[in-house]
PADRENBA-34608 format. One record per residue (C-alpha): residue number from 1; y, x negated, z negated. Coordinates in nm, 3 decimals. Layout:
BEGIN
   resi        py        px        pz
    NUM         Y         X         Z
...
% end
This chain:
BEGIN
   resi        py        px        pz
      1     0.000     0.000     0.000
      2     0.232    -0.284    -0.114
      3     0.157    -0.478     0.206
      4     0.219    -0.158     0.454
      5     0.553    -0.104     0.291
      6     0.647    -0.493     0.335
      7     0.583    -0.437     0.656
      8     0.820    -0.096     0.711
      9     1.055    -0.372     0.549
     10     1.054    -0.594     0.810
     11     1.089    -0.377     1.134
     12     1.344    -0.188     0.961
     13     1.532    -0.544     0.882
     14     1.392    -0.641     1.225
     15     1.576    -0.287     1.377
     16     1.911    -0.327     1.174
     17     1.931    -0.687     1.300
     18     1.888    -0.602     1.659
     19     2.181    -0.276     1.652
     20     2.423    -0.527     1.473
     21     2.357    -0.766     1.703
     22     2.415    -0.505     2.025
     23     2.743    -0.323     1.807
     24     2.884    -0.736     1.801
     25     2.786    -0.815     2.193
     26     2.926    -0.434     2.329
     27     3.224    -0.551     2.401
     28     3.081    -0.836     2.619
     29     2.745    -0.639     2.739
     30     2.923    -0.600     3.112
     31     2.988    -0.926     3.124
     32     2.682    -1.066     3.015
     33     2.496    -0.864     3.286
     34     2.706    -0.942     3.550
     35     2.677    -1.337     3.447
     36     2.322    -1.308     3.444
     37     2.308    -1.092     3.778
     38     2.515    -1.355     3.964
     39     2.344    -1.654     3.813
     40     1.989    -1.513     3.934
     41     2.123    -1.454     4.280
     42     2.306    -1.814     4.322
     43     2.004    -1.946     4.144
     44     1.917    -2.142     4.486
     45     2.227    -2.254     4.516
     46     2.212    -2.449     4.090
     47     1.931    -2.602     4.197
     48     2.022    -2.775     4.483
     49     2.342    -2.876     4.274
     50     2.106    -2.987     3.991
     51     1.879    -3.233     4.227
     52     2.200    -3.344     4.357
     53     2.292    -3.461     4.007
     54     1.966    -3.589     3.948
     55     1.911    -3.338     3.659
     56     2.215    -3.322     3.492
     57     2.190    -2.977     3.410
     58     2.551    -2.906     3.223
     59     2.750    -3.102     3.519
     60     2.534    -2.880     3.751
     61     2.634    -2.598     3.543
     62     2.979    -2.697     3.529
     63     3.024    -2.724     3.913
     64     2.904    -2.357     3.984
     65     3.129    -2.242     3.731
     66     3.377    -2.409     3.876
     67     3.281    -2.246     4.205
     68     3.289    -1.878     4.094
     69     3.657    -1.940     3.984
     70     3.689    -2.100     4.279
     71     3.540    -1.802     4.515
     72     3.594    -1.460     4.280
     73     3.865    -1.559     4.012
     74     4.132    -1.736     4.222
     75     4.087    -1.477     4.553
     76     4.123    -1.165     4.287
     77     4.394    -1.289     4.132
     78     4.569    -1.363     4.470
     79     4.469    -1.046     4.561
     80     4.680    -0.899     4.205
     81     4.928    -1.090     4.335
     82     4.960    -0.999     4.637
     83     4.926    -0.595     4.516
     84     5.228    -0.671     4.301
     85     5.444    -0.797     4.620
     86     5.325    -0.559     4.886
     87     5.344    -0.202     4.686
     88     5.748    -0.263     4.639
     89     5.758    -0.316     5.024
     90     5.553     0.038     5.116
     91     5.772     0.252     4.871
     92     6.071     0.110     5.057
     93     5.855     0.224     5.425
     94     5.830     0.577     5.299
     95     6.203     0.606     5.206
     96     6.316     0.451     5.533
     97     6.093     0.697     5.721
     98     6.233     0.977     5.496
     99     6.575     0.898     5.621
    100     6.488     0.798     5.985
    101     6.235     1.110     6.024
    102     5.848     1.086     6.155
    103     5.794     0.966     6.560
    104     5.643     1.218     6.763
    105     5.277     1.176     6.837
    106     5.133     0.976     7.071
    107     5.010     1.107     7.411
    108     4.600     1.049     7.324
    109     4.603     1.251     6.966
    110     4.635     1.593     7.196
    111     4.341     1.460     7.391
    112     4.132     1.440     7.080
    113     3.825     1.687     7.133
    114     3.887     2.029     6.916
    115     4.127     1.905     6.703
    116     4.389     1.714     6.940
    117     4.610     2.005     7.007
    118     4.609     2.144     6.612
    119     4.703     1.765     6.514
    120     4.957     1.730     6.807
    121     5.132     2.046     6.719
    122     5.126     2.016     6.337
    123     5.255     1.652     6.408
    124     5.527     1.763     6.638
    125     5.651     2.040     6.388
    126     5.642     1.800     6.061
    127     5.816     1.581     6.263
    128     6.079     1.778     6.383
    129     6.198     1.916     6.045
    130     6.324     1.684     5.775
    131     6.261     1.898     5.573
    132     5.925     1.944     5.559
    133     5.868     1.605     5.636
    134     6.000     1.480     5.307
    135     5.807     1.845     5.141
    136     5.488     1.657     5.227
    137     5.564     1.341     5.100
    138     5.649     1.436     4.806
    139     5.376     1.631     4.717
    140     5.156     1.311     4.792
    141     5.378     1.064     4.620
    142     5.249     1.128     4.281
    143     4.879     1.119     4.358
    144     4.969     0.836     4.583
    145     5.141     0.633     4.243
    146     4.839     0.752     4.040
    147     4.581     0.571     4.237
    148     4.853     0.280     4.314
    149     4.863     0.227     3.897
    150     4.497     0.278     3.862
    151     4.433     0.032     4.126
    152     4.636    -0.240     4.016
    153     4.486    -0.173     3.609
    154     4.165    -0.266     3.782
    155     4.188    -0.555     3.932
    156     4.411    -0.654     3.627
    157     4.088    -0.616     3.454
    158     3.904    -0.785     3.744
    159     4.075    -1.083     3.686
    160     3.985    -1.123     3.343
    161     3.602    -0.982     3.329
    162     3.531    -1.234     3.616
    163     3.704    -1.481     3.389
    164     3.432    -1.449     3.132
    165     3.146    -1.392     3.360
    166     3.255    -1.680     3.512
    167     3.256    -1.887     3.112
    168     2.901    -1.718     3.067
    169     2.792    -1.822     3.325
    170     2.799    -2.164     3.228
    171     2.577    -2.131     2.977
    172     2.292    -1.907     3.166
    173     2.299    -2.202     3.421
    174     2.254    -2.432     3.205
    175     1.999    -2.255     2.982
    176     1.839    -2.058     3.266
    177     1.476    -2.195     3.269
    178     1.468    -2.116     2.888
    179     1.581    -1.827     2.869
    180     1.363    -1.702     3.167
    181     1.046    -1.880     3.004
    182     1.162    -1.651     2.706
    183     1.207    -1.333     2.890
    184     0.847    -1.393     3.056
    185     0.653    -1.453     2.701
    186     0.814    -1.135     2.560
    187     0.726    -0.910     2.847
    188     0.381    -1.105     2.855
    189     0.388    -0.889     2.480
    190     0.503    -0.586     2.557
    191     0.401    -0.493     2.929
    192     0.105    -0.690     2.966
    193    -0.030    -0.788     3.285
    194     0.218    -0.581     3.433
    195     0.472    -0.803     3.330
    196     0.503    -1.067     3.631
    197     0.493    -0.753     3.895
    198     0.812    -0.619     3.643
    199     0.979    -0.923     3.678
    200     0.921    -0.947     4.094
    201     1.058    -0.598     4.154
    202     1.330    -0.679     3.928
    203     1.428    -0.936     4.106
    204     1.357    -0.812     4.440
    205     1.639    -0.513     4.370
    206     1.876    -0.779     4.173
    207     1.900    -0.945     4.524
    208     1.903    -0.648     4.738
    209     2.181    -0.515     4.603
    210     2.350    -0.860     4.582
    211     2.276    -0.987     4.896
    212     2.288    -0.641     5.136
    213     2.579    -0.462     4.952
    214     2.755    -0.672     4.771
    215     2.743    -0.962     5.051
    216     2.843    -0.698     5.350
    217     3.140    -0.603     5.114
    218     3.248    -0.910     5.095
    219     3.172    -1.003     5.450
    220     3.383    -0.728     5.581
    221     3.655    -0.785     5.351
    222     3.693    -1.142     5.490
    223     3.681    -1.044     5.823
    224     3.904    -0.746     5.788
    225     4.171    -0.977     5.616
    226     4.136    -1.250     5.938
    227     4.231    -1.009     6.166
    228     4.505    -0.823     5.961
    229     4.700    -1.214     5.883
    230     4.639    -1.323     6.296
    231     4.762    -0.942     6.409
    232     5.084    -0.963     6.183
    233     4.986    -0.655     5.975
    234     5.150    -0.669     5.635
    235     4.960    -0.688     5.310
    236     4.707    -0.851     5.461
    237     4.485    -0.953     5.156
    238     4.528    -0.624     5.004
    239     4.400    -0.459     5.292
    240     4.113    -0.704     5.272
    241     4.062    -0.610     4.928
    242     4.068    -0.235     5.004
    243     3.809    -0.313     5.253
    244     3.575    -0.405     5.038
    245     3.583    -0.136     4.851
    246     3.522     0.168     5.142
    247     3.226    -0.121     5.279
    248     2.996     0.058     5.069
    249     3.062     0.408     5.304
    250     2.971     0.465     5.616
    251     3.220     0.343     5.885
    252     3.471     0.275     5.592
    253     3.660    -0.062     5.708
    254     3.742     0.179     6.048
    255     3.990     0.406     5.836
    256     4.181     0.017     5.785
    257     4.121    -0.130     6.100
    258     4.198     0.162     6.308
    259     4.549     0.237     6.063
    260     4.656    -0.095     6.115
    261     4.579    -0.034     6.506
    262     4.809     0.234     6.521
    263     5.086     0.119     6.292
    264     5.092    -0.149     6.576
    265     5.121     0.040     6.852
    266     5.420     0.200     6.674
    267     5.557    -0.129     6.639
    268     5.594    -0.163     6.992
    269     5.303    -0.451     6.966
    270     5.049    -0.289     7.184
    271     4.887    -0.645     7.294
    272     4.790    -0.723     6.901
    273     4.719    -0.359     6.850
    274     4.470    -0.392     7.116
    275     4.345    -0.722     6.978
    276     4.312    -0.530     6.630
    277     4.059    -0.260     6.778
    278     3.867    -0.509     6.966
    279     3.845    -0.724     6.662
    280     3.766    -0.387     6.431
    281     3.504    -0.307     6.638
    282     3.324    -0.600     6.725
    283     3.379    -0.779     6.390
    284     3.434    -0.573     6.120
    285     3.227    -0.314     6.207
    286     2.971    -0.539     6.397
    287     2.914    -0.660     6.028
    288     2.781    -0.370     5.921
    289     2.563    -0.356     6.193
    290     2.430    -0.657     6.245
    291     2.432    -0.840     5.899
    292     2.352    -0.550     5.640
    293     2.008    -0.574     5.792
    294     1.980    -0.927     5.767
    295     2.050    -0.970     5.422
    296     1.914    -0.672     5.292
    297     1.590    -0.768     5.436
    298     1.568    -1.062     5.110
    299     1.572    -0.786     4.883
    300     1.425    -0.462     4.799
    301     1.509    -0.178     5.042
    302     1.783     0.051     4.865
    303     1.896     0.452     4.883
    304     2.241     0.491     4.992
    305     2.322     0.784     4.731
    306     2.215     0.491     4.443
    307     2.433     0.257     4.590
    308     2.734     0.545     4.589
    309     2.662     0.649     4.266
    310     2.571     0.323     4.139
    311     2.924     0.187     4.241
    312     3.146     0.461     4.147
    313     2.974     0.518     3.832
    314     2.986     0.159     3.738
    315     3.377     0.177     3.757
    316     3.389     0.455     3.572
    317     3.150     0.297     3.289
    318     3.210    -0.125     3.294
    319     3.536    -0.160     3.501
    320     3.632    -0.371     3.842
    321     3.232    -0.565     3.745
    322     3.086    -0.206     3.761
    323     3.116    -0.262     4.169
    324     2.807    -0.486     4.124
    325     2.668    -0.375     3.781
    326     2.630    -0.001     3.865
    327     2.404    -0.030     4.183
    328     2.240    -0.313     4.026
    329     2.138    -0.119     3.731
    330     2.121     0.200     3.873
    331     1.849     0.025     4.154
    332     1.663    -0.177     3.876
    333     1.583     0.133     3.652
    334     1.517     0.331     4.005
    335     1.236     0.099     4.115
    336     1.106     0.023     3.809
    337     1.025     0.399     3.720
    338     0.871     0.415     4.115
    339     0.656     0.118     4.039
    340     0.530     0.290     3.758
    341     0.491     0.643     3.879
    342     0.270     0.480     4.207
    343    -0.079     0.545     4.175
    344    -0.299     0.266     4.107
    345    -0.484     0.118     4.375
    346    -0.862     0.141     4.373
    347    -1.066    -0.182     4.249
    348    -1.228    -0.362     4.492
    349    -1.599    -0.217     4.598
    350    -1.531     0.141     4.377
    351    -1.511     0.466     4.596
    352    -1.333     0.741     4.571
    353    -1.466     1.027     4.369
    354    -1.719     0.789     4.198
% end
């Protein structure tokens, strides 16, 4: 009797230590993910770093840490930057086209099938009162200032999450083969035999997502900012930024691409407006075509609603690092339950109904 309660004793000391230790590490739990997320996928990448160094592990360490500031911290904060600078500039746009009044449309929106003479005359009659014109605007200027401020709080955030995933990091580089020697032996425990097929479709997902989402995203976003700085279109990187974002939806960059084509055109600059489809098309949008398969072929196959979900709930839950935690998580716990729910396979030389 005297043993059985020392032994209630210790799981519940066991149980209190392990919620104190979660209620201290809350705060960071995002941010440890994410760190240990981006050090699996860039795992290839420490190695090669590490035989470079002949072993040193903490210079190794210490270089790809210096590397994610390099590539996510120092483009974000640009990016913040940049968001500070440009938003100034497009509140002064809509108060110069308030006073100057909208253009007419352009001869190829009436040609638009079924809705190209509804657009062309709703254009033409918004245009021609100044009234209205500046009715309109005003009822989207506050929405418009909501998601402005909301958009600049997160990659405010973004700056400083990636900051610390960037310092923990260090240390799961460093310590990586120990900790993943731990995480093995304690699945070994709990799951069994089960435990190395666990660990393959984690890992399978973890890159999936990384590597066929988040890599497009970024992709895209690079490409999309090239070809806004050589066409001349202003805000460049923020537009690059934004692109990243609406990657994740179907034929999402186009709503940039083909804006920025148009403001163009209205620029009298229909040479780089040209240049700006052509390069939309083939290169923005060719990413999504060509490379999404590619890379999302080193993963695990993935369900666009998770993805959706996975991102805009991630926001919602961890921040500007809930872009890559949410499908992440959302895709690990996904698979996982499949794996488990799939029947088991028959062993070898049994038949069925034996």
């Amino acid at each position: 009797m005297e043993k059985r309660i020392e032994q209630i004793l210790q799981i519940a000391a066991i149980a209190l230590l392990a919620i104190g230790s979660l209620m201290v590490l809350k705060p960071f739990l995002a941010a440890i993910l994410t760190a240990a997320i981006l050090c699996f996928s860039t795992w290839p990448v420490y190695e090669f770093i590490e035989r470079k160094f002949r072993g040193r592990r903490g210079l190794a360490a210490l270089t790809m840490t210096a590397l994610i500031i390099v590539v996510l911290v120092v483009p974000l904060a640009l990016i913040a930057a940049s968001f500070a600078e440009d938003v100034p500039g497009l509140i002064e746009n809509v108060r110069e086209m308030l006073a100057e009044g909208l253009p007419g449309p352009p001869d190829w929106v009436a040609s638009i099938p079924l809705a190209g003479e509804p657009l062309d005359a709703g254009w033409r009659e918004i245009a021609g009162s100044q009234a209205k014109l500046a009715e309109a605007l005003k009822r989207l200027a506050q929405p418009a200032r909501d998601v402005l401020v909301q958009a600049g709080i997160i990659i405010g955030e973004g700056v400083l999450q990636l900051t610390l995933i960037a310092f923990i990091g260090f240390f799961f580089y460093r310590d990586g083969a120990a900790l993943l020697q731990a995480l093995r032996r304690s699945l070994d425990r709990v799951a069994g035999p089960l435990a190395a097929d666990l660990l393959q479709t984690v890992g399978a997902t973890v890159n999936g997502v990384v590597y066929g989402i988040v890599g497009t995203g970024i992709a895209q976003a690079v490409a999309a900012f090239i070809g806004f700085l050589i066409a001349g279109v202003p805000g460049a990187l923020m537009l690059g930024f934004f692109t990243f974002f609406l990657s994740i939806v179907p034929a999402g960059p186009a709503l940039l691409w083909i804006g920025a084509t148009v403001w163009l055109f209205y620029q009298g600059e229909p040479g780089w407006a040209i240049f700006m489809a052509i390069w939309g098309f083939f290169v923005v949008s060719g990413i999504d075509n060509v490379v999404k398969p590619l890379l999302i072929s080193r993963g695990a196959s993935l369900s666009f609603a998770l993805v959706l979900l996975g991102v805009f709930g991630g926001i919602l839950a961890f921040g500007f690092v809930g872009i890559f935690l949410g499908p992440t998580l959302l895709a690990v716990g996904f698979n996982l339950v499949r794996r488990w729910a799939a029947p088991e396979a028959p062993a070898p030389g049994s038949t069925p109904g034996a």
